[in-house]
C-alpha positions in Angstrom: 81.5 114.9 89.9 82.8 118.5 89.4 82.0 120.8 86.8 83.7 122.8 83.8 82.8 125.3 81.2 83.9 125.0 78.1 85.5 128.2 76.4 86.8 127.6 73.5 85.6 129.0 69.9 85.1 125.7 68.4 83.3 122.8 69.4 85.7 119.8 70.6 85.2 115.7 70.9 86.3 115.0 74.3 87.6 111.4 74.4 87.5 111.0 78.2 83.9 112.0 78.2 83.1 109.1 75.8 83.7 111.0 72.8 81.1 113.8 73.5 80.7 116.5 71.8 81.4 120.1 73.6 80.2 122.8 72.2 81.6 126.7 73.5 80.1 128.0 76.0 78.8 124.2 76.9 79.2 122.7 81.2 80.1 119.0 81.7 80.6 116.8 84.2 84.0 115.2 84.7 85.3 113.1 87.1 86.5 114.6 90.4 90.2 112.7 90.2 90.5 114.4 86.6 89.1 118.3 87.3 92.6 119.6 87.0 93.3 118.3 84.5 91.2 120.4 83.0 91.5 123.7 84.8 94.7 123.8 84.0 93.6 124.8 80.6 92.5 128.1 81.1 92.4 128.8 77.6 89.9 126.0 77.1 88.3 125.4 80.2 86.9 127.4 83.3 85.8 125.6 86.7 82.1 125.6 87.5 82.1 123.6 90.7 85.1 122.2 92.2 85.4 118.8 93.7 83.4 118.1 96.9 86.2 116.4 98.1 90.1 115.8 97.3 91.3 113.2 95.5 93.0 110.9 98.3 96.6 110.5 97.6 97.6 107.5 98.0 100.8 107.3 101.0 102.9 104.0 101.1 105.4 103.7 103.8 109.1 103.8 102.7 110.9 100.7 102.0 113.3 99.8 104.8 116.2 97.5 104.0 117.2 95.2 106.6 120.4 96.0 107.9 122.9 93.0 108.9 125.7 92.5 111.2 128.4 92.5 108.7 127.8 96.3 107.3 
């Protein structure tokens, strides 16, 4: 689990963290796949400890179409 501060003036219900409460100032825990989504609020929040590891991303090979003698 990675770890973010939260900075803003008021204290906030986060839904994703089972509606807790944050108080300013406050670090939580949130789920490694959903850190950026949270550093990418400066304004609100600040990164504490990143990740340990990516996310994996997920590759799926392209879809080939089968070609036929007629084309």
């Amino acid at each position: 689990m990675a770890r973010v501060r939260f900075v803003g003036a008021e204290p906030v219900t986060v839904p994703e963290l089972g509606n807790r409460l944050v108080q300013p100032d406050e670090i939580v825990e949130v789920p490694d796949d959903r850190f950026e989504g949270y550093v990418c609020q400066p304004a609100n929040w600040q990164s504490v400890e990143e990740p340990k590891t990516a996310p994996a991303v997920k590759k799926t090979a392209a879809a080939k179409t089968p070609k036929g003698d007629d084309d």
